[in-house]
C-alpha positions as CSV (number, residue, x, y, z in Angstrom):
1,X,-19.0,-3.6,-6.5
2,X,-20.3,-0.7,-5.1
3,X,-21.8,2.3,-7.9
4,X,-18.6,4.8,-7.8
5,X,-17.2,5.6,-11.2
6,X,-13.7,5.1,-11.2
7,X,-13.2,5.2,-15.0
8,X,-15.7,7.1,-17.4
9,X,-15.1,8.1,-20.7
10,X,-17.2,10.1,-23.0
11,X,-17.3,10.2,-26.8
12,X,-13.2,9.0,-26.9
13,X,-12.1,9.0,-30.5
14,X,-8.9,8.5,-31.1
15,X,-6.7,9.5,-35.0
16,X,-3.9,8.2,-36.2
17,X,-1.7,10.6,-38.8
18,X,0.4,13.3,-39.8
19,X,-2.2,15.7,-41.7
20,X,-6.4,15.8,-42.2
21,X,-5.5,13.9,-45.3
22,X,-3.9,10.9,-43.9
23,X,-5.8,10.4,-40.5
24,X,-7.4,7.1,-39.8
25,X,-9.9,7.4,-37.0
26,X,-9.7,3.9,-35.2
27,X,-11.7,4.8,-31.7
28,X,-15.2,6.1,-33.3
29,X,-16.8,7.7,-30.3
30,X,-16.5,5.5,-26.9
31,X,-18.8,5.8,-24.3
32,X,-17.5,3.9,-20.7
33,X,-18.5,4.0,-16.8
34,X,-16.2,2.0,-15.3
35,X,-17.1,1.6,-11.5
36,X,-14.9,0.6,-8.6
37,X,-15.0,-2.9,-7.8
38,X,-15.5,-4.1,-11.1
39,X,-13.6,-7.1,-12.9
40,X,-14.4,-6.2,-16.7
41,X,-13.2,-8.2,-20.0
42,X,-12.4,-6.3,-23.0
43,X,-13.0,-8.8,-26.0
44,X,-12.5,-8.3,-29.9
45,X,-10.2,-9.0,-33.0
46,X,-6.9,-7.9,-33.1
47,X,-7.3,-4.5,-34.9
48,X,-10.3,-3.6,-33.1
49,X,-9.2,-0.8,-30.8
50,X,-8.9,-2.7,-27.2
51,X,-5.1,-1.9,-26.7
52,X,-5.9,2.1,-28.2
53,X,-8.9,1.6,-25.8
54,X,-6.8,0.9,-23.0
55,X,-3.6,3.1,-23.7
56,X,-6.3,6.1,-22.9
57,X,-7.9,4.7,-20.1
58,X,-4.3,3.7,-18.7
59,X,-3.3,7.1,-19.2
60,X,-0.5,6.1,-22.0
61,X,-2.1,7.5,-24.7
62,X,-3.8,10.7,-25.1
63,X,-7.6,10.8,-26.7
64,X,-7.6,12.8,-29.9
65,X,-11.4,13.9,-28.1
66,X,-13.8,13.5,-25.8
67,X,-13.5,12.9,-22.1
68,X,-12.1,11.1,-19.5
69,X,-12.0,11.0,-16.0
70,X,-9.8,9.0,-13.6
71,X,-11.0,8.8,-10.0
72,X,-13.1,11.9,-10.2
73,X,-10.3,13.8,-12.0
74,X,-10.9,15.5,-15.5
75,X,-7.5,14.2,-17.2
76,X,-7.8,16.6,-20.3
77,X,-5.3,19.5,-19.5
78,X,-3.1,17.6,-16.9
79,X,0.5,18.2,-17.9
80,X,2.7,14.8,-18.7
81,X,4.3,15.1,-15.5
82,X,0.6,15.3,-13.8
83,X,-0.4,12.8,-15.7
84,X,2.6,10.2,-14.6
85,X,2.0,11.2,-10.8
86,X,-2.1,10.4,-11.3
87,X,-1.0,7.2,-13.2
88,X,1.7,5.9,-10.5
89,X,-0.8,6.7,-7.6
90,X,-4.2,5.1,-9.0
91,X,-3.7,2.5,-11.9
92,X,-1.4,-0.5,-12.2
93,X,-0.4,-2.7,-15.1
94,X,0.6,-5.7,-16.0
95,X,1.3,-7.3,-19.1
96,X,1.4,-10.7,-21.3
97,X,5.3,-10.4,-21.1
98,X,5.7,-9.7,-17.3
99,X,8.7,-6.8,-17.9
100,X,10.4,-8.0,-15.0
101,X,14.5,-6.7,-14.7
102,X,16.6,-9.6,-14.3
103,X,19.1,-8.0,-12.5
104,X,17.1,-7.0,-9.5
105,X,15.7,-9.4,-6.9
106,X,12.0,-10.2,-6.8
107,X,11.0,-7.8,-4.0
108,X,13.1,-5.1,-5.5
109,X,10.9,-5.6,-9.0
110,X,7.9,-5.4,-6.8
111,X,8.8,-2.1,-5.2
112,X,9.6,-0.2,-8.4
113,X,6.1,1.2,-8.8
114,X,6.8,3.1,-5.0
115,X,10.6,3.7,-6.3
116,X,8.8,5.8,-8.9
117,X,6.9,7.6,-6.6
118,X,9.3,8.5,-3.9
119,X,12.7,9.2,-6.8
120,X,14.8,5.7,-5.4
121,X,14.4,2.6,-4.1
122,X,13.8,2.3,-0.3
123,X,14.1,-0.6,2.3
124,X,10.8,1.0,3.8
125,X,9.1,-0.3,0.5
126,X,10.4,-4.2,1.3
127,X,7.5,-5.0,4.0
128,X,4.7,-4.5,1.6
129,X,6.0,-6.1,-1.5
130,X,6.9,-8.8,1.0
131,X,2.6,-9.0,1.8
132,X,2.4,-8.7,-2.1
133,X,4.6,-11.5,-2.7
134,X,2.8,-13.8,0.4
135,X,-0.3,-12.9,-1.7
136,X,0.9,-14.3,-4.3
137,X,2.2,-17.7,-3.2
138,X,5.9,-16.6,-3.4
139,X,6.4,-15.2,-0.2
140,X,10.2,-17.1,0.0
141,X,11.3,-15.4,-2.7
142,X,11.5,-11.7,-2.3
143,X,15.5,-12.2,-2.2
144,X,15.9,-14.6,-5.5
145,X,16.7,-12.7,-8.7
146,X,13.7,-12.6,-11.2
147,X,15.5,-13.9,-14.6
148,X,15.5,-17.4,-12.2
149,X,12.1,-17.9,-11.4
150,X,9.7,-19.7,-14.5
151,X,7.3,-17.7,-16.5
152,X,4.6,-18.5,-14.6
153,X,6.0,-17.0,-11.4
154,X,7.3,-13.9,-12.6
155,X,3.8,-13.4,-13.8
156,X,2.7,-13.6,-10.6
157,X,5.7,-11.0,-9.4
158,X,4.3,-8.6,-11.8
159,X,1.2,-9.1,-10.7
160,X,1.8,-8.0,-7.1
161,X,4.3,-5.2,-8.6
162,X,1.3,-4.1,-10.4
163,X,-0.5,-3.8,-6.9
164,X,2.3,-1.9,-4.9
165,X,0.7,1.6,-5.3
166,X,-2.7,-0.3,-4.1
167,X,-4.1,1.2,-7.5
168,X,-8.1,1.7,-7.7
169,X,-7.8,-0.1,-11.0
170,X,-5.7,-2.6,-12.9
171,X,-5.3,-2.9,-16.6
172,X,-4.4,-6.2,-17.3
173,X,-3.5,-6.5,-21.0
174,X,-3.5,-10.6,-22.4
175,X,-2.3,-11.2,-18.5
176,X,-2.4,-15.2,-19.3
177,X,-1.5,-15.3,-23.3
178,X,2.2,-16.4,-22.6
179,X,1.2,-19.2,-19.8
180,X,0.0,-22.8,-19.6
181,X,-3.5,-23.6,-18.8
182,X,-2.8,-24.1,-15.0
183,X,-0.5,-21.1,-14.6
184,X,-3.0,-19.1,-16.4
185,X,-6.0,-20.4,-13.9
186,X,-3.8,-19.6,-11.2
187,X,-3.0,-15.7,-12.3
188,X,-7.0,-15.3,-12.6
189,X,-7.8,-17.1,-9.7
190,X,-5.4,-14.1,-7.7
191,X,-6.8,-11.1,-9.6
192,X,-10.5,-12.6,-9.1
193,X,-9.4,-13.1,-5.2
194,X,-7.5,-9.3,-5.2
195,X,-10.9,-7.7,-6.5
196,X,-13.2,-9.5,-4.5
197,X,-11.2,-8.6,-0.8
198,X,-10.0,-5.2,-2.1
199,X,-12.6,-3.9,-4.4
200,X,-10.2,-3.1,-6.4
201,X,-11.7,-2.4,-10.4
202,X,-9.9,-4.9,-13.0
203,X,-9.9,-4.1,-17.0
204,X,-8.7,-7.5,-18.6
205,X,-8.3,-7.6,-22.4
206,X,-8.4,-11.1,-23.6
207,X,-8.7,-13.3,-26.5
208,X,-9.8,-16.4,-24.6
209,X,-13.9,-16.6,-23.9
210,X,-13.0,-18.8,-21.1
211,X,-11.1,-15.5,-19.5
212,X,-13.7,-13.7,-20.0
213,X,-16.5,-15.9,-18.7
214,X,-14.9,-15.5,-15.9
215,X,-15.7,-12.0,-15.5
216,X,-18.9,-10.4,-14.5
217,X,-18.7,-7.8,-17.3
218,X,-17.7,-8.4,-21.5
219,X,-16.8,-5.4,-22.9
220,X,-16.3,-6.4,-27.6
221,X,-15.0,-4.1,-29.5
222,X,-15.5,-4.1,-33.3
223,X,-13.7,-2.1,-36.1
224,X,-12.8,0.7,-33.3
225,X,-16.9,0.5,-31.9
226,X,-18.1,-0.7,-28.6
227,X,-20.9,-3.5,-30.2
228,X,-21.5,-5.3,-26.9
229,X,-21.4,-4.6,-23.3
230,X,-22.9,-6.7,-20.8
231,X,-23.2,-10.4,-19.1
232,X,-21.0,-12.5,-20.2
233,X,-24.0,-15.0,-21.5
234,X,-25.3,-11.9,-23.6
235,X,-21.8,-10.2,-25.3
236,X,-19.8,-13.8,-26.0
C-alpha cells in the first residue's frame, strides 16, 4: 500500500426527496481517504448507508454535497458523459449477482468493460480477458457461453470482467453473499492475490465479519455515520 489517495471524500451527505419538506438525509457528513493499494471492508446494518456510500464513490450516484475526488480528479462539475468515461477507465465493479449476459461467451462478457470504451466489441480485446480468465482459474473457458457455467464461476468471470479496464479501484458490493463457503474463499482468496501483485485499491461491503477479517481495513457504518474505521481487531 503505498500513501496515494485514490478515493477521498469530504463532508458527503447525501438527501433523499422531492421538496425541503420531505428530504431524508441518509449520508450525514462522510469523511474518506482511500489510498491505492488498499483492500478495505465496509461493514454495517442494512439501512446504514454502505450501498449510498458506495454509489458515490463508484461514481453512480451523485453527492447531494461535499467532495469527492477520483484519482486526483475533482468529480463535482463533470458532465454525465465525463463522468461515465472517468468511471469506465479507473473503477470496476462487481456484484453479489454476477450480471453476466447469457448469450455471449465468457471472454466476450469479460471484454464488455473495453467494448464500452472503444463503442463495439473487438477481437484485439480477446488476449487480455484471455490473461483475466487464466487469473482466474478458467482459462479453458473463454469460448463457453456464460448461462452454462455454475454460480461460482461466473463469479469469478465477473470478477476478471470487473478487472479488464485494469481499474485503480474495485468496488465489490456483497461479492460472496450468493456462494458456498468454498466458492466464496476462493473469490477472496483472487481479489486478496489481485491487490497484493497489482496494488490495485479494493472497497468490499460485506455482512460477514469473517470477510472482513480478512481485510486490513473495517470501514462500519451506522444510521448513515462512519462510527468506526480502523483494524479489523478494533472496528468488529
Amino acid at each position: 500500500m503505498s500513501d496515494e489517495p485514490i478515493v477521498q471524500m469530504r463532508q458527503i451527505r447525501r438527501s433523499f426527496g422531492d421538496s425541503p419538506e420531505t428530504q431524508v438525509e441518509v449520508l450525514h457528513g462522510i469523511d474518506v481517504t482511500l489510498n491505492r493499494g488498499e483492500m478495505v471492508a465496509l461493514i454495517g446494518p442494512s439501512g446504514s448507508g454502505k450501498s449510498t456510500l458506495l454509489n458515490i464513490m463508484g461514481l453512480l450516484d451523485r453527492a447531494t454535497s461535499g467532495s469527492l475526488t477520483i484519482a486526483g480528479q475533482d468529480v463535482a462539475g463533470l458532465t454525465d458523459a465525463q463522468l461515465t468515461k472517468l468511471r469506465g477507465e479507473t473503477l470496476g465493479f462487481v456484484f453479489q449477482f454476477h450480471h453476466l449476459l447469457p448469450g455471449l461467451s465468457v471472454g466476450e462478457n469479460v471484454m464488455l468493460p473495453a467494448a464500452a470504451l472503444e463503442g463495439a466489441l473487438r477481437a484485439s480485446q480477446l488476449p487480455r480477458a484471455q490473461v483475466l480468465l487464466e487469473h482466474v482459474g478458467l482459462g479453458d473457458q473463454a469460448h463457453r457461453m456464460a448461462g452454462k457455467l455454475s454460480g461460482g464461476m461466473q463469479q469469478r468471470v465477473a470478477i476478471a470482467r470487473a478487472l479488464m479496464n485494469n481499474p485503480a479501484v474495485v468496488f465489490a458490493d456483497e461479492p460472496t453473499g450468493n456462494l458456498d463457503t468454498e466458492s466464496s474463499d476462493r473469490v477472496m482468496e483472487l481479489l486478496a492475490r489481485w491487490n497484493r501483485d497489482r496494488k490495485t485499491t479494493f472497497v468490499i461491503v460485506t455482512h460477514d465479519p469473517s470477510i472482513a477479517r480478512r481485510c486490513p481495513r473495517v470501514l462500519k457504518m451506522v444510521d448513515g455515520h462512519l462510527v468506526g474505521d480502523g483494524p479489523p481487531e478494533d472496528v468488529l
